[in-house]
N, C-alpha and C positions, 0 to 999 in steps of 0.2 A: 476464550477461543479454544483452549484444550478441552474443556468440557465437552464444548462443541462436536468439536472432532471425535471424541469418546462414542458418543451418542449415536453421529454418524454411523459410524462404524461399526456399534452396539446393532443400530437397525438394518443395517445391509449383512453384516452377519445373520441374524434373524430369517432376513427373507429369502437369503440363499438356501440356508437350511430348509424354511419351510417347503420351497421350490422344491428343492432335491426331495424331500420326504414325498411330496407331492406324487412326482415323477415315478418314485418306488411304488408308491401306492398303485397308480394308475400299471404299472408293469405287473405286479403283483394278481389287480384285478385280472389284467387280460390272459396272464399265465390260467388263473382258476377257471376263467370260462372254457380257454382252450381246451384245458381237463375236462370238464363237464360236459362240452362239445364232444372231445372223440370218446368218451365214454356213453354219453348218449348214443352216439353214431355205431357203438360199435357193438352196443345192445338190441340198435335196430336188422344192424347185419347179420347178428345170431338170431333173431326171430326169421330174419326172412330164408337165413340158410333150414331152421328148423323145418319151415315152412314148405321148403323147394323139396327138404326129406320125404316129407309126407306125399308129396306128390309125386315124385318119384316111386315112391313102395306102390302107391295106387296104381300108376303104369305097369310098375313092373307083375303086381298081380292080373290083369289086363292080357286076356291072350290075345288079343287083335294086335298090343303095340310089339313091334319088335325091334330091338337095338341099331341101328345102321352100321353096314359092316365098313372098317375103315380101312384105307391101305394102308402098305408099308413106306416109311418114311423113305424120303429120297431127297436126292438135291437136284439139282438142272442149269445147266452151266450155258450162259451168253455168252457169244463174243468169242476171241480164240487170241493168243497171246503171239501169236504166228505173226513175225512184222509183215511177210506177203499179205494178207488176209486184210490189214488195213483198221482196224477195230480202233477206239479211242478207250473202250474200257473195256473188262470181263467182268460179268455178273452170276455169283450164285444164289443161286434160289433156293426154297428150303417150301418142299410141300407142309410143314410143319406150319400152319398156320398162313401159308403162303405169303410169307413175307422176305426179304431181301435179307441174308446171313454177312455178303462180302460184294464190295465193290472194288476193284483194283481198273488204276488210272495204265493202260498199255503203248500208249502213243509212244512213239519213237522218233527220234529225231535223223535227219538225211544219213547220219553213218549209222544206224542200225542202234544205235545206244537207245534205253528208255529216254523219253524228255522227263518223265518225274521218279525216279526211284525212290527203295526206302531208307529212309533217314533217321529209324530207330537208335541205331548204331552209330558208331563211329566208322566202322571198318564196313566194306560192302560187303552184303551178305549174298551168299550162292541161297537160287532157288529153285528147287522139285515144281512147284506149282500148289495152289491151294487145294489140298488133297480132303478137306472135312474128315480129318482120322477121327476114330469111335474105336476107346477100347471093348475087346470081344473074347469069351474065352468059349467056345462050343466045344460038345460034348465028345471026348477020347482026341481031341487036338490040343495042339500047345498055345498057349495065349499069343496073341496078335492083337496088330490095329488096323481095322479095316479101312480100307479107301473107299470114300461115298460119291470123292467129286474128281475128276483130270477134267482141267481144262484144256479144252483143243492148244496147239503149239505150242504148251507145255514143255519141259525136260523130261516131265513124268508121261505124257502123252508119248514122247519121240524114243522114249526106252527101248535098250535094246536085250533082246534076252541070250544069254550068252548061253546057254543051253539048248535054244532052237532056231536054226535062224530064222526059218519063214516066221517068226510069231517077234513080234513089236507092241511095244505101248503098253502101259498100265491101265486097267478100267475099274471102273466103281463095283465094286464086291468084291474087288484083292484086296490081301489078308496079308500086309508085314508079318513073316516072323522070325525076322532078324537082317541083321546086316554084317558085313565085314568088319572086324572089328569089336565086334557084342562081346561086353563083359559079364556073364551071369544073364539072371532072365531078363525077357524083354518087358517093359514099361513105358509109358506115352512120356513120364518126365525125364528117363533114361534119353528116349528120342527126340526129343525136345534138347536136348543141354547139348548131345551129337550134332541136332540141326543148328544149332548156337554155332557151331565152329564151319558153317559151310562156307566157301568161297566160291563166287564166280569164276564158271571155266573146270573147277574142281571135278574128279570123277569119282564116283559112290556106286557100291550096291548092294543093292536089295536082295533079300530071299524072299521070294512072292508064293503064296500059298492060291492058289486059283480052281476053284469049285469045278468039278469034273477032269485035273488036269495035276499032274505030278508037282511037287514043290519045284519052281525053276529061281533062276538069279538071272537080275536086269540088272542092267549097265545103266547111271543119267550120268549126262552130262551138265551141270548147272548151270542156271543162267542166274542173270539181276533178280533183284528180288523187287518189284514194282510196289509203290504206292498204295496202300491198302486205304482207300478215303473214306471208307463206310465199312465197319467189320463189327458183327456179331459172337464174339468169342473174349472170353474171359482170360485176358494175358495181363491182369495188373501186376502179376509178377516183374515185370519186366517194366512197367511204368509206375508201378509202384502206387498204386490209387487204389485202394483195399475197395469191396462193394462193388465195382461196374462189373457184375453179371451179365452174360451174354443175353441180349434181348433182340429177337429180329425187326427188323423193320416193315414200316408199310402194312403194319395190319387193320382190318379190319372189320367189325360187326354193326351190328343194329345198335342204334342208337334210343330209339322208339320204335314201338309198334302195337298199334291201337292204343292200350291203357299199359303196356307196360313200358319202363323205361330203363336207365341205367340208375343208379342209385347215385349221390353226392360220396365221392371219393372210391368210387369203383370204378374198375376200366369196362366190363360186362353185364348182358342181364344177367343176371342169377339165373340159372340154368341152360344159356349159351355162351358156357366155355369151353365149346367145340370150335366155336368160329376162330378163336386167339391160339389155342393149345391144338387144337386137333388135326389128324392130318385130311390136307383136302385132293380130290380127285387132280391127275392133272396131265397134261398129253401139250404133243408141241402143236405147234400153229407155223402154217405158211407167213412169210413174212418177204416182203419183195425187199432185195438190198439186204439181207438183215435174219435175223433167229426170233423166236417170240414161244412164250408156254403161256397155257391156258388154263388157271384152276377155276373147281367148282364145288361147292358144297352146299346139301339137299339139308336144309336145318329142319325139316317139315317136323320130324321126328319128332327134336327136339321141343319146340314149339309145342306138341300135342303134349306133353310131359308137362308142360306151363297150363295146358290148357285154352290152347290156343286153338283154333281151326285155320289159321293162317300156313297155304303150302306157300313159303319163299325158297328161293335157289339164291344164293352168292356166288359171283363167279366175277375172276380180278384175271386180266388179260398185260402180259408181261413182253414187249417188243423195242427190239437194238439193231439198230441199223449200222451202218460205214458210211462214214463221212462223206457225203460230195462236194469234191473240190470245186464243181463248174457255178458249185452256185457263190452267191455272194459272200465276202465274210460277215457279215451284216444280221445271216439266214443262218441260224442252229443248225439246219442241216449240212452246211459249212464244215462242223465240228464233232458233232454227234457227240458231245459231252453228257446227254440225256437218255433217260428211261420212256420211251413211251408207255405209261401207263395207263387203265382203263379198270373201273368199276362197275357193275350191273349188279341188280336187284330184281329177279323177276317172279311175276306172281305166276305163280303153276294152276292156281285156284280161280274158281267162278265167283266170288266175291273180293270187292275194295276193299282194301288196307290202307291208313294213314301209316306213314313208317319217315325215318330219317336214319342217318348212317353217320357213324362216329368212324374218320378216318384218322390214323393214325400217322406220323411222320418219321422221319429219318433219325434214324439215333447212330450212336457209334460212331459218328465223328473221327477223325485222326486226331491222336492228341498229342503227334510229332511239337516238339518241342514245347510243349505245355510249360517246363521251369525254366523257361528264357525269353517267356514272354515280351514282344514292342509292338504287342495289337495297339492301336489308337480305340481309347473311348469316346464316345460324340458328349462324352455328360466328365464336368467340371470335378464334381467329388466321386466319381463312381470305377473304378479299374474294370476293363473289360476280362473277361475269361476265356478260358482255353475254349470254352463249346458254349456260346450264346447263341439266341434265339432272334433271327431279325424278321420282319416282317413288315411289309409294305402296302398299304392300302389305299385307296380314294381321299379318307379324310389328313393323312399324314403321309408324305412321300415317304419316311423308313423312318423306322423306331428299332431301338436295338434293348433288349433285357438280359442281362449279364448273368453269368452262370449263380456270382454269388444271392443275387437277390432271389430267383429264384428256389434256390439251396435253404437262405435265410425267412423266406415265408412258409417251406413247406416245414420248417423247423419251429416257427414261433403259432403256426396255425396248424396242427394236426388233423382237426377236423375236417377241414378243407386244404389238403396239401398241394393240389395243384394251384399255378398261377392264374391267374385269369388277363389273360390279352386281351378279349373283347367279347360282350355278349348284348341280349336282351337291351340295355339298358343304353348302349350306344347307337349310336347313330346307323343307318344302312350304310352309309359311305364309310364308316371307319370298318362294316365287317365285308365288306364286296375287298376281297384282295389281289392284290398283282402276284404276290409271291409270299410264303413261309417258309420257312428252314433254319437250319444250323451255321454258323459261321464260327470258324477259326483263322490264326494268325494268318495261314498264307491257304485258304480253300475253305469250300464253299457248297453247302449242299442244301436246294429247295425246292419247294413242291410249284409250280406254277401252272396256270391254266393254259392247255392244248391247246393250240391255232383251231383244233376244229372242234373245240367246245371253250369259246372265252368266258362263259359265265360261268365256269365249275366251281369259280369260289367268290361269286357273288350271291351276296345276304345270307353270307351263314350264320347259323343261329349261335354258337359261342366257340373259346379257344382258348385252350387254355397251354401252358407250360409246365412240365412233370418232372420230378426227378428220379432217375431209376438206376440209384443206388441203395442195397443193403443197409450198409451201416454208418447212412449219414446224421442217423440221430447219435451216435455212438460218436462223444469227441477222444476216447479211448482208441480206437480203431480208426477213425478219420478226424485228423487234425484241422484244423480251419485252413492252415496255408495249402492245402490239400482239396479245396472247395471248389475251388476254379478249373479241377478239372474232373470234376464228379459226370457221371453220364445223363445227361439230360434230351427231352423230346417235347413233344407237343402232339396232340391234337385235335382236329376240329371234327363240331356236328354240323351235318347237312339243315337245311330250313327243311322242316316237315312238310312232306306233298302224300297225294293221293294216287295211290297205285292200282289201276283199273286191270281189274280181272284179265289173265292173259299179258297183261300190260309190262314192260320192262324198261325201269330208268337208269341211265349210266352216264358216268361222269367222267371226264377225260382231262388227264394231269400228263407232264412234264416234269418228269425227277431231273435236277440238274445235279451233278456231279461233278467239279471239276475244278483246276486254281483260279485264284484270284487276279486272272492278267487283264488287264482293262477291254482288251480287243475279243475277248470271249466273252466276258459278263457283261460286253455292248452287244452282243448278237442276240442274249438270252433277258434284254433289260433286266439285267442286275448291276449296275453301274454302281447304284449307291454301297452297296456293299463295298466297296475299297474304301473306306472312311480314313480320313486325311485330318479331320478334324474341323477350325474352323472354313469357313470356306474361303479368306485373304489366303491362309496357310495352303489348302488344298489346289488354287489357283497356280501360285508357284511353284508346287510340287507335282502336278503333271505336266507343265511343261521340261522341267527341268527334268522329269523322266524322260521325253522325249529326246533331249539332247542328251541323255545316261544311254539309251539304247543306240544313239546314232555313235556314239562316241565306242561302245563298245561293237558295231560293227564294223568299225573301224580298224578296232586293236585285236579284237579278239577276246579281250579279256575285261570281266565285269570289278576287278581290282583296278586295272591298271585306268578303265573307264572313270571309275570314279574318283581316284586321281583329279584326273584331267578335269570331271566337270566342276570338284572345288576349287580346282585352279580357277579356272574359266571365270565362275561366279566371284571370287576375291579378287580377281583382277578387275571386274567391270565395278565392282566395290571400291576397285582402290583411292578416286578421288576423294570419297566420302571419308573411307579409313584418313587416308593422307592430311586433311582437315581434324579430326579424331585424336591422329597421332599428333601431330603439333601444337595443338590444345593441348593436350596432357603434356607436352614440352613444357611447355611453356607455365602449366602450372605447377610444375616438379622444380621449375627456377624461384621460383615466389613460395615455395614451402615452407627455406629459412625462414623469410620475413612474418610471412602468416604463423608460424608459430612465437616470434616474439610477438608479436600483435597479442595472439590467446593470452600466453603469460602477463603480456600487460594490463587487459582490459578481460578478465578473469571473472571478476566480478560484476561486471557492468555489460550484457549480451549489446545492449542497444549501441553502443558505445565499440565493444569488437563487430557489429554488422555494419556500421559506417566504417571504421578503420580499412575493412578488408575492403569494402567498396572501392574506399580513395585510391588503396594498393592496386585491384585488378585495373583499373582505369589509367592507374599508372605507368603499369607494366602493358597495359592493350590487349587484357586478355578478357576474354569474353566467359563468365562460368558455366553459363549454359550454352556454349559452344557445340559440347559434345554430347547434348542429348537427341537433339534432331536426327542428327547422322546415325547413331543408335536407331532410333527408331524406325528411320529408314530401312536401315539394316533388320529388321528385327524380323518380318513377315518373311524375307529374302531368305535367312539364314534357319530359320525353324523349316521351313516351304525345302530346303534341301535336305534338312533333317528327317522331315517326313518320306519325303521320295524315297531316299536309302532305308528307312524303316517298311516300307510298305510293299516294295517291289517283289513282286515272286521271280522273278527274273536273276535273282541273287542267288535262288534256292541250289541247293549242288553243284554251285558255280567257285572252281578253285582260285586261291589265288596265286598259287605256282602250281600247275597241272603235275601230274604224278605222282604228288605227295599225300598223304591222310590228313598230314597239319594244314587246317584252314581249306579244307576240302569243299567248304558251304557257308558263303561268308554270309548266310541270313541266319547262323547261329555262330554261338563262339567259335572260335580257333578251335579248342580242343587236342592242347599240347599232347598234355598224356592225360590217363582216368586214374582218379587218386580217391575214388568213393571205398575201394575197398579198404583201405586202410587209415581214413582219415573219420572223425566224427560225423556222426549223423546229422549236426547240428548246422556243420561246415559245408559238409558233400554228397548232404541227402537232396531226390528228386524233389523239388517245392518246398521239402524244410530247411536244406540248407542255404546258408546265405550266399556260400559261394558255388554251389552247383557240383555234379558229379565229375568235371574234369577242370585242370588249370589250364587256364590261359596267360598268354604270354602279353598279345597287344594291346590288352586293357593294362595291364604293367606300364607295356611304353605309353601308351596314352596317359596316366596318370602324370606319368615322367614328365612328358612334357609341359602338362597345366604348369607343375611345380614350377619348372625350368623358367613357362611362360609369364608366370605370377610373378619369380625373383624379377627377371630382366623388366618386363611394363611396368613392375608397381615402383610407384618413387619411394625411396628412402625416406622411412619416418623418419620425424624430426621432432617428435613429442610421445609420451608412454599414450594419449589415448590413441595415436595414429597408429604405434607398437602392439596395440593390445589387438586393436580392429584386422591387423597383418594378419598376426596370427591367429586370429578365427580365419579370415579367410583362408590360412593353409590347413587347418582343420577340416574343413568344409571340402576341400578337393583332396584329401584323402579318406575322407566319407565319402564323398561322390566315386571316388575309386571303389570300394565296396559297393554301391550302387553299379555300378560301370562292369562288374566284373564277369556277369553275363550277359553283357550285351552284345548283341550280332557284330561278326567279323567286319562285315562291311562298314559298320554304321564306327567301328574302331578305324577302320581305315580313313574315313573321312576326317573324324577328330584329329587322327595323327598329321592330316594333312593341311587340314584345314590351322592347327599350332605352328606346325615346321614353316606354314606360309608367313603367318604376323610374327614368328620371330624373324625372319630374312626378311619381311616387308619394312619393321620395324628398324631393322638395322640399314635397312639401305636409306630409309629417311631420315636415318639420324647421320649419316656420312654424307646425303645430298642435301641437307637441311641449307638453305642459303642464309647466309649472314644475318640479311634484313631480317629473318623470321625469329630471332633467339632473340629473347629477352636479356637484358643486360642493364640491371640494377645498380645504383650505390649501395654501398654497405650502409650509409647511413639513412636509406629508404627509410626502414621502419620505425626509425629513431625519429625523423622530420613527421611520421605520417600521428604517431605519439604524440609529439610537440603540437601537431594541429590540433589534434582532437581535444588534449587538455584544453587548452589555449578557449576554446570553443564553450567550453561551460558544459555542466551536465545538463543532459535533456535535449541539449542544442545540437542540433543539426550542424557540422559545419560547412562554409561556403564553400564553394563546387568552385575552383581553380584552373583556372588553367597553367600546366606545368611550363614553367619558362625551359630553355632550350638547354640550360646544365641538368634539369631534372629528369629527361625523356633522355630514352637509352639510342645512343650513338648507332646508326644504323647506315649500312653501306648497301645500299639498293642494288640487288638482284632479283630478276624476274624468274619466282618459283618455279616449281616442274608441276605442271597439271594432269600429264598425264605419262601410260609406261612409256612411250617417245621421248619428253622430255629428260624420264630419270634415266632412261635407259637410251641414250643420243645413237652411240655405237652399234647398238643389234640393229636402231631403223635407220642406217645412214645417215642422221642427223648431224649437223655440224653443232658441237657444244655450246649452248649460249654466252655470250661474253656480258661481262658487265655495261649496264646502259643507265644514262643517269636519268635520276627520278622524275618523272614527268611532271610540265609544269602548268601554271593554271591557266587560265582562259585568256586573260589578257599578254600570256607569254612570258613575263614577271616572272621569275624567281621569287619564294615567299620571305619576304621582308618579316625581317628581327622587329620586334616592338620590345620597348623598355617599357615598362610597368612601374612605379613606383613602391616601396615598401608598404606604400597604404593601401594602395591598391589589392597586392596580394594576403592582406590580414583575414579574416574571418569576419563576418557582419556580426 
């Protein structure tokens, strides 16, 4: 037999090993092709760059071509922060490629407050307005930073110049150079670390330097600092995600035309990187309700440089309206959470062109509270990230691709770093789409097709997912826990069509913009995007949001609401619980015995599974009592878990108004910030375990499990039952560590949801009626021994009926079923009085039987 076993063992060693070798090998392979892949690829990129040299020098010796003259970079501001004005967002724009630089969420709530501010911070921040500063130093002036952008109703807009009175407002080509207060020269990180300390309400000023006009001083008055849901600008200082490089959004070029195309793992053709980089013509556009810009760029040039005789024009059409109330909430225009967006391609030329268009999507994402993540993932092993990619189609109602996996292909696959969503090989129904975009914990940003163009993103030809960060190959500079919130985007080519001379194709999108509150992403079908999980869980978790919001229109307040709806729900739980709890009574009475029982029949499992039988049977306890009612409980009590994790409704919602403590119960408390002086391992952004500030109600929450484990769990009565304890209290002071940035809300419930089943639990054990308690002899386990020997080994023994000294003495009173019962006094009830035990059919009283000594033996 030990040979045996040797052998065994001998060979499942063996094949483990060989497995694992296996394994290495087959990793090993795929690492060496990837190398030969982007070394191939990147040999072909240097011919073809060589390539595009030569034809460029050809051009430029070429007296017919000549360069196109480009403008000056500019930005162009949507929307207007003015609560009168009525806007839901402000947009800048950036003729640099004509893509989208910033989005800020402006909607206001009835007392003039924003409904979304920003929650970088802890402390509210004062703000100027998005000013696009650019350091500047021109020739015999002092260095400055120039103003590119004021948005209309600004503080920077309403400035007052304390030098003239007739002259107001800042405009794009002032020149900071300096302010009150300036230590030494001016610098953008100097005014940066200054705008760190602003507060709303605060007054500052500027020394403004203005073209044609004397150096003067503005007066702002700051306001909130709103919601940035889509920003192009390089602030990882401040979130700490080394690499997301500012990249604008919404660009885009030619994706084919005739025979040339984009290359595998480029974003351009080679030789139209005017379309991405360059600046484009651009001028405003009437727009009824609303503002709108109109860029356009002539590539014709460029093209003849390729060798092309294609005249194409690009021109992207940019328009934001004010919300109208009259229409339904149902109707986006409800909201105006959206970009109306529009693309054209037209041919200037007397010849057809086959062409398709690579449109690019929304990046920049908010990555507010990125290292306190409780996004739900819709997939078992997979953690969702701070900026995933969700996308909705024909063939699958929503698929979601997590930032890591994305991060992790473009890392194991070089040669081809983008993800691929869908292409060629799939079906038309999985590339005909409803919507593409970005999603985060609590907002939501996608492209979807215009009511007056629904087929914009049916049958495109691929799509893929990108990552655009610097130094994600670099685990030096960006650590892994640090992945999830790397900057990523996407996006899609057009299905190739034929562009007839004169002829101009354009395609009409829908940027949505906006939180994640159910009643908005039902106007803009995006519903699925609230992911709840499974759908038992998510069924109870919207409703149970509805009674969260009605409870807090109630009170006022989204703490005290949720309160009340764990109450609410362990109350209507309570029969279940109350069945639950006296089960466990009642098997915390039968411990003593069941542990002489183990001791006795130690040896013999067969032999301790019939003892403890005879025992529950004895006692009239049922062992799987309490697995149903668990169960019951189980979709209930997750389904309220999810609600409180999912709701934006949390978002900047205090739970004592005034205060900075627990200012936002969808992220921690945030007692005080303890990153400055604590490890980076402790109280780093995403590397630390426990985050950049202490929290106090993950404390008391923790407290309590402990509190609630001593009081429910029964007194061991044997070291394995002592050993099994203490893992469990193990296990809830790691989950404390787990616990420790979790949203204030979702602490509030825990605390409440504990403080409930310890006063539940106590009050059943003080209402507990007589009849229900078990009440044993001492010499139970000793008789139940005596049988089972008695019985032979192997032997089953006979199933008994206990005569009337062996059943515990029971004084019948009719339970409490419900809080009426336990609680007689709060509903007027008159306390139940004892009533004797009900009797059988024939009206009888149940007759004693004498049994004989043989009778009750063992067969």
């Amino acid at each position: 037999m030990d040979n045996r076993r040797f052998f065994a063992y001998l060979l499942l060693g063996i094949s483990i090993f060989l497995l694992f070798n296996s394994f290495q090998r087959q990793r090993d392979l795929a690492a060496l092709q990837a190398k030969a892949d982007a070394e191939r690829l990147q040999s072909e990129k240097e011919k073809r760059d060589e390539k595009l040299a030569e034809i460029r020098a050809k051009a430029e010796q070429n007296a017919d071509w000549k360069p196109p003259a480009e403008p000056d970079r500019a930005r162009f501001v949507l929307g207007s922060m003015a609560p009168e004005d009525g806007y839901s967002l402000v947009v800048c724009l950036d003729n640099r490629g004509a893509g989208i630089e910033r989005i800020e969420v402006v909607q206001r709530n009835p007392d003039g407050t924003l409904q979304y501010r920003s929650l970088q911070e802890k402390e509210r921040q004062g703000y100027a307005g998005y000013l696009a500063l650019e350091n500047t130093a021109l020739e015999n002036t002092p260095s400055g930073l120039t103003i590119r952008a004021v948005p209309p109703g600004s503080p920077a807009a309403l400035a007052k110049n304390l030098d003239d009175a007739n002259g107001s407002g800042l405009q794009p080509g002032d020149r900071i150079v300096g302010w009150k207060g300036l230590d030494g020269d001016l610098s953008r990180s100097k005014f940066e670390q200054w705008s760190d300390k602003w507060r709303p309400g605060q007054e500052i000023e500027l020394k403004i330097q203005r073209e044609g006009a004397p150096e003067a001083t503005y007066q702002l008055t700051l306001g909130e600092k709103p919601l940035d849901i889509v920003r192009a600008e390089d602030d990882w200082a401040k979130e700490q995600v080394p690499g997301n490089d500012p990249v604008r959004s919404c660009l885009m070029t030619l994706a084919k035309l005739d025979g040339l195309d984009i290359g595998e793992g480029e974003s351009v053709i080679l030789g139209l990187e005017k379309t991405l980089e360059g600046n484009w013509n651009a001028k405003p556009i009437d727009v009824e309700g609303g503002q709108g810009v109109e860029f356009s760029l002539n590539i014709t040039p460029y093209l003849q440089v390729l060798g092309s005789d294609a005249q194409i024009e690009l021109v992207k059409q940019y328009k934001l309206r004010k919300p109208n109330k009259s229409e339904a909430v149902t109707s986006p225009d409800h909201w105006q959470f959206h970009i109306e967006y529009s693309t054209s391609v037209r041919n200037l030329g007397d010849k057809e062109h086959k062409i398709a268009v690579r449109q690019d999507g929304v990046n920049g994402i908010s990555l507010e509270g990125w290292w306190y993540p409780t996004k739900i993932s819709p997939y078992f092993f997979s953690a969702a990230g701070a900026r995933d990619i969700i996308v909705g189609d024909q063939a699958v109602s929503h698929a979601l691709t997590t930032t890591r996996s994305i991060v992790s292909h473009a890392i194991n696959t070089p040669a081809s770093p983008d993800f691929e969503l869908f292409g060629p090989a799939n079906s038309e129904a999985k590339r005909s789409l409803k919507y593409i975009g970005l999603d985060t914990q609590s907002f939501t940003s996608a492209l979807i097709p215009s009511p007056s163009d629904p087929d914009a993103l049916k049958a495109l030809e691929r799509g893929r997912a990108r990552v655009l960060n610097s130094v994600y190959r670099d685990t030096t500079k960006l650590v892994s826990y640090k992945q999830q919130a790397v900057n990523v985007s996407f996006w899609i080519d057009t299905p190739s069509v034929s562009l007839a001379p004169k002829g101009e194709i354009q395609s009409s999108y829908y940027l949505f913009a906006g939180p994640k509150d159910p009643e908005l992403l039902g106007a803009y079908k995006l519903d699925e995007a609230l992911e709840y999980g499974w759908h038992i869980f998510g069924f109870f978790a919207k409703r149970l949001g509805w009674i969260l919001h009605l409870f807090y229109y109630l009170v006022g307040n989204f703490g005290i609401a949720i309160m009340m709806l764990t109450v609410l729900v362990r109350s209507c739980m309570f029969p279940v619980s109350r069945k639950m709890a006296l089960n466990a009574q009642k098997m915390q009475a039968v411990q003593p015995h069941t542990a002489k029982l183990r001791e006795a029949f130690k040896d013999d499992p067969r032999k301790m599974m019939a003892a403890q039988q005879m025992l529950m049977k004895k006692a009239g306890v049922n062992q799987f009592a309490g697995c149903l009612p668990a169960l019951i409980q189980l979709p209930i009590v997750i389904g309220l878990y999810r609600c409180v994790s999912v709701d934006v409704g949390l978002r900047q919602q205090a739970l004592i108004p005034g205060l900075d403590w627990c200012s936002n119960l969808a992220g921690p408390d945030m007692l005080f910030e303890w990153h400055s002086w604590m490890p980076d391992f402790i109280a780093g952004r995403g590397t630390g375990y426990f985050g950049p500030y202490f929290n106090i109600l993950p404390i008391i929450t923790i407290t309590l499990f402990i509190i609630q484990q001593k009081v429910l769990m029964p007194k061991a009565t044997d070291e394995q039952t002592a050993i099994a304890q203490k893992m469990m209290m193990f296990m809830t002071v790691f989950m404390g560590v787990l616990f420790f940035r979790v949203p204030a809300g979702l602490c509030i419930y825990f605390i409440t949801s504990s403080t409930w089943s310890l006063v539940e639990r106590w009050l059943i054990r003080r209402n507990t009626p007589k009849g229900t308690k078990v009440e044993l002899s001492e010499n139970a386990a000793a008789e139940i021994i005596q049988t089972i020997n008695k019985a032979g080994t192997g032997a089953a023994p006979q199933r008994t009926t206990a005569t009337q000294s062996d059943k515990p003495k029971e004084k019948y009173q009719k339970p409490p079923e419900t809080l009426a019962d336990l609680f007689p006094g709060w509903f007027g009830k008159k306390p139940a009085k004892d009533t004797p035990p009900p009797s059988n059919a024939g009206g009888n009283s149940e007759k004693k039987t004498n049994r004989s000594p043989r009778n009750n033996k063992p067969r």
